[in-house]
N, C-alpha and C positions, 0 to 999 in steps of 0.2 A: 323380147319374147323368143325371136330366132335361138338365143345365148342358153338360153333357159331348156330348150328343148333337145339343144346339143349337150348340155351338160348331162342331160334326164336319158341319152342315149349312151353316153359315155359311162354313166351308173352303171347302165341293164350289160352293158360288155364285161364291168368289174365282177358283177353277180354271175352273168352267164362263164365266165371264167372261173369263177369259184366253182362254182354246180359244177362245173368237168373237172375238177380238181377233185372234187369229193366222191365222186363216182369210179377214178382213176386211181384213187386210193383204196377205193373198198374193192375195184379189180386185182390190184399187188395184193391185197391181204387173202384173194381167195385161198390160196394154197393151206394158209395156216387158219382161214375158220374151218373148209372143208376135214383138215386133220385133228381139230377138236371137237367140231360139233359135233353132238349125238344123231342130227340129221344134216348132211352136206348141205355147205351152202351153192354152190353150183347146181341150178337146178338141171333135171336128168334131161330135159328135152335139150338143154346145150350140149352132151355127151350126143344126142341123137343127130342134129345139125353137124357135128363135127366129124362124127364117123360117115352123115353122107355125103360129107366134101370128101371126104378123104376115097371118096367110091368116086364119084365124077371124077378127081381127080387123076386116079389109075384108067380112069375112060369106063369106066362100069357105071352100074344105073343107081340112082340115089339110093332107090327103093329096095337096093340090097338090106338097108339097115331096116331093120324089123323095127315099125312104130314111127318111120318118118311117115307125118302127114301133110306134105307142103310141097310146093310148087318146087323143080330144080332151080328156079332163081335164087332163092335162098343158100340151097347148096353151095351154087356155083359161087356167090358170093364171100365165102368164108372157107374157101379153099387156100385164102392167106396163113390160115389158121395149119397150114402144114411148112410150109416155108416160110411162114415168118414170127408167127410166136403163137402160142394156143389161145391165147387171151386176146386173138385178136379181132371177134366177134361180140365179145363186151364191149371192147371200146368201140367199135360201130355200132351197137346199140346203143351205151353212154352217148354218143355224139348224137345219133339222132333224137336221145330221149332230152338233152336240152334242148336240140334244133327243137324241141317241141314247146318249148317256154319264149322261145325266141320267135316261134310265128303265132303264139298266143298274144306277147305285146304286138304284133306288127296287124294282127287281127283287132283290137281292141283301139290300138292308133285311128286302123282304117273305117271303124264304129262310130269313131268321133269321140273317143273317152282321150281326157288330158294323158300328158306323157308319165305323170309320176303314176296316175292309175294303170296306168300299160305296165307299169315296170311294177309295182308292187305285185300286182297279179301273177306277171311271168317269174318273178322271184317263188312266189306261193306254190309254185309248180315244180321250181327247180330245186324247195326245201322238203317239197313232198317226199317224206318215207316212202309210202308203199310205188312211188315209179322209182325213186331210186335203188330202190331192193329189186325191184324185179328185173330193170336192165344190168343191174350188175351181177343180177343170180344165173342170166342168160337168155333171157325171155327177149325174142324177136318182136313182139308187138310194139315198139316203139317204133321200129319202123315205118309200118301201118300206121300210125300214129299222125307220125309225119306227112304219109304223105297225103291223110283224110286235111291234118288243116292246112298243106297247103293247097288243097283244093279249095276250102272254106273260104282261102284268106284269096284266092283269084276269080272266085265268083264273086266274091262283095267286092271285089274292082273293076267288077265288069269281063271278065276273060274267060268265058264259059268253052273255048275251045282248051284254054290252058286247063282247068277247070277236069276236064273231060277228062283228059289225058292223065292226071293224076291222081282221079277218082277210080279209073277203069284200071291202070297199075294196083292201087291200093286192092281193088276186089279180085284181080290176081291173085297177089302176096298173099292175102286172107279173104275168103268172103265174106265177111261178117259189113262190109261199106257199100256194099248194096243195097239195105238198107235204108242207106241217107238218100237212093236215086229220086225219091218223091220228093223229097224236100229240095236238091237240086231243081226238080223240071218248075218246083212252084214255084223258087224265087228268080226265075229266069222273069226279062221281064218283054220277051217278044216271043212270038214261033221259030224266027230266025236264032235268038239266042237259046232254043231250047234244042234246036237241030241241030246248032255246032254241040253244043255237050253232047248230047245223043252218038254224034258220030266221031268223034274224040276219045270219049270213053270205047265205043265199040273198036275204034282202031286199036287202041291203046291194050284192051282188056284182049280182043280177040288174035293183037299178034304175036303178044305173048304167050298165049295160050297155046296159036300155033305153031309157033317153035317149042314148045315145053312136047306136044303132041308128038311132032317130028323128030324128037329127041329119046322117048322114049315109050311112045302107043299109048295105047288103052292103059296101063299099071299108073301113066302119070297124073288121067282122069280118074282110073278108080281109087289112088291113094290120095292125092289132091282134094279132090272134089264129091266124089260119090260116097265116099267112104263116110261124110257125113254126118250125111241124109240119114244114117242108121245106127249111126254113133251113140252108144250106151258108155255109161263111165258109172262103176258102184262103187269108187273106192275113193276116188278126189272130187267130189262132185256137189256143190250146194245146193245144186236144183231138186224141189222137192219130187221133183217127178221120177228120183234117180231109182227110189225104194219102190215105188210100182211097178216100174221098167224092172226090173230087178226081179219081183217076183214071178208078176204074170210072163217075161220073155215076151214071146210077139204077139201073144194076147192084147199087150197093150198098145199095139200100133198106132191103136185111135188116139191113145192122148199123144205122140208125138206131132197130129195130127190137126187135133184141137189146140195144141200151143201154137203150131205151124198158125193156122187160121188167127187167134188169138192175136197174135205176132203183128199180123199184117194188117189187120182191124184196126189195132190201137197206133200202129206207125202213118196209116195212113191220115186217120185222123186228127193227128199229130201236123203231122203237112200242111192240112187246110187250116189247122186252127195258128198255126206260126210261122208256116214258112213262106208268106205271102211277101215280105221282104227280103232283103239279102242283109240288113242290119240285125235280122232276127233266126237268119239261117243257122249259125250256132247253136243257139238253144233249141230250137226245132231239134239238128242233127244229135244234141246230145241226148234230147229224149227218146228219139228213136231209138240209139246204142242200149240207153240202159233200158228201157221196155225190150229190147231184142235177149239181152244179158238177162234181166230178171225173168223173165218168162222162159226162156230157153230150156231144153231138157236137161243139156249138159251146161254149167257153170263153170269155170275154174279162177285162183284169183288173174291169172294175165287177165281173164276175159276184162276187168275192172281197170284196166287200162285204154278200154276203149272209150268208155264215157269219161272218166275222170277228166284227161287228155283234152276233150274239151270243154270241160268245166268251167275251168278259170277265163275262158273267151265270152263268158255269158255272163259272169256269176258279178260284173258290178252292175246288171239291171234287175236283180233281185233286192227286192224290199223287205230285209229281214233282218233284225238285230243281231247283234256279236254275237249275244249271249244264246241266241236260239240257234242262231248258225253252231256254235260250239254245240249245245246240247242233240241237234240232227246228228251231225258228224259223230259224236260219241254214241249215240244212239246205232249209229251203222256200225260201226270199229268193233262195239262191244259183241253184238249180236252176232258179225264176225269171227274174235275171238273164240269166244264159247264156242263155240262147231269145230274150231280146230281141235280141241282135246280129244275126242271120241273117234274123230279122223284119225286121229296118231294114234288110240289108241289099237284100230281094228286094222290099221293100214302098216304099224311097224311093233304092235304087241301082239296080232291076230285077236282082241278080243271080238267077240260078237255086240260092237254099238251100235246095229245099222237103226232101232228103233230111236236110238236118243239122237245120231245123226238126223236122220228124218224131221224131227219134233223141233230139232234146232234150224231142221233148212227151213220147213215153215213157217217159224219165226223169224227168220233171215230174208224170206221174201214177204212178209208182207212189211217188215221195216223197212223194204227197198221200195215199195210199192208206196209206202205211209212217206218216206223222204221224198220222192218224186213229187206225191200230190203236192206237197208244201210247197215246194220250190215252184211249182205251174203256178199255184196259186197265188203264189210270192212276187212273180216276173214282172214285169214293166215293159211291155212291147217299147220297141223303139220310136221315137214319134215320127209324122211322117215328116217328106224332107219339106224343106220351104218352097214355095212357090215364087220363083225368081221372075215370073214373069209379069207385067202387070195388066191387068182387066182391061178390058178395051171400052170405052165411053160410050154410055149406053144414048141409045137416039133419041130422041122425046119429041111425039110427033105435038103439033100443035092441030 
């Protein structure tokens, strides 16, 4: 058994070393798809990160670069990207974006699922197209990524201070892991172990914050953080809400408003109905992502990195055939698809498609809404653990 389990590890290093191989190769090729594709493959927001290293790094403020919206950690981090190679911001996304298949088996180990389901799983993640396109196009949310499961994977071990700490970083980096705090405090399973998260996270979240504050005032909250809260997007955007926003301007405040409410409604009830375990914390956490992602005003595909990411940590307690599983998946991909044409068309031909974009995002979200139901409906709660102890002999009076 022991032999068996070493072998099934030594597997997931072969694959996890492929995954970085194949990701390292589609980084050397940037050069030469950016210089033929019709649209660069280097997506723009790595140009954005790159010029705001290059600002920290002269000792100026990130936020010199028009359009960074992110925490100076990010910057500071890929200041390598000036002295030591440009591409050196992919490959620390590459890296984290397998480190994310690699705490998907160690998630799934600590579940209680056999070793070769660990590894087929973390493979499934690490053959995944759309995360290996987007850490290699430059998209920073693999980071986050990382460090949401290894949150996951140290609250299902019992380590809710560890836990804390790498939840409260995570909603730093990006707020979007906020989110999962309901599903954290449910599967806590004392007040003591809900205190240490609670003040772990807040150490964690709040001291970064106040160095990020001390570093650069009020411009690091209002570009970081506030900037939000009000965030309209009409041009790369699935959310069907983009074309209302769009029309009425701040007329429509209310529905950022009523998605806002919406949001929190369906996450929370999400918590009570799943996250009463810490074997069931994953799937709780990834419904919360994508009910935050589908309902959201603004969509983009990184956002799709946040649920996916932990997908593969839940998805062998789902009760669904191959064939259905292929037919949801292509049902998202396709619906997808189509929205991109009319994207490109208004975003790099100037046509006027904002009504066929619309007609396509609300098809796009109620497939995401109609995939979601399936899969609740599909799941398999964990069972509970065994009861190791034995009844104590009842007394029989006479």
């Amino acid at each position: 058994m022991l032999e068996a389990v070493r072998s099934s590890i030594q597997g997931v290093e072969r694959h996890l070393l492929r995954a970085l191989a194949l990701r390292l190769a589609l980084v050397a090729l940037t050069g030469a798809l950016d210089a033929h594709l019709p649209v660069k493959y280097t997506d723009v927001d790595y140009l954005v990160f790159s010029d705001a290293a290059a600002h920290v790094a002269d000792g100026r403020s990130p936020y010199l670069r028009h359009t960074y919206r992110y925490p100076p950690l990010l910057a500071w981090m890929l200041v390598p990207n000036l002295w030591l190679h440009p591409a050196f911001g992919k490959v620390l996304f590459s890296v984290a974006d397998v480190t994310v298949g690699l705490l998907v088996n160690r998630l799934l180990l600590a579940g209680g699922f056999e070793a070769a389901t660990a590894a087929s799983f973390a493979q499934a993640w690490w053959l995944n197209p759309v995360s290996v396109v987007i850490c290699t196009r430059g998209s920073a949310d693999a980071l986050t990524a990382c460090l949401v499961l290894g949150a996951l994977l140290t609250a299902q071990r019992s380590r809710p201070g560890l836990a804390g700490l790498l939840l409260g970083t995570a909603v730093h980096l990006r707020l979007y892991p906020v989110v999962l705090g309901f599903n954290f405090l449910a599967a806590c399973s004392s007040n003591l172990a809900r205190f240490r998260l609670i003040l772990a996270g807040a150490v964690s979240f709040g001291s970064l914050t106040w160095i990020s504050w001390l570093a650069y005032g009020h411009e690091f909250l209002e570009h970081s953080y506030l900037y939000h809260l009000d965030r309209r997007d009409a041009r790369h955007n699935f959310s069907p809400l983009f074309y209302p926003l769009y029309l009425l301007g701040a007329k429509a405040a209310w529905l950022g408003t009523l998605s806002l409410v919406l949001q929190a409604a369906l996450i929370l009830s999400v918590a009570v109905a799943f996250a009463k375990r810490k074997a069931d914390l994953p799937f709780a956490s990834f419904c919360a992502c994508a009910i935050f992602v589908a309902y959201n005003k603004v969509v983009t595909a990184q956002y799709f990195i946040w649920f996916l990411s932990i997908l593969p940590a839940c998805a062998p307690r789902f009760r669904v055939s191959s064939t259905r599983a292929l037919v949801l998946s292509a049902i998202w991909l396709v619906t997808q698809l189509t929205w991109l044409l009319p994207a490109y068309l208004l975003e790099f031909q100037g046509l006027n498609t904002f009504m066929l974009i619309w007609l396509y995002s609300l098809s796009f979200f109620v497939v995401n809404v109609f995939v979601l139901a399936e899969l609740a409906a599909s799941y398999q709660p964990a069972p509970p653990p065994h009861n190791t102890t034995r009844p104590k002999p009842r007394t029989v009076r006479r």
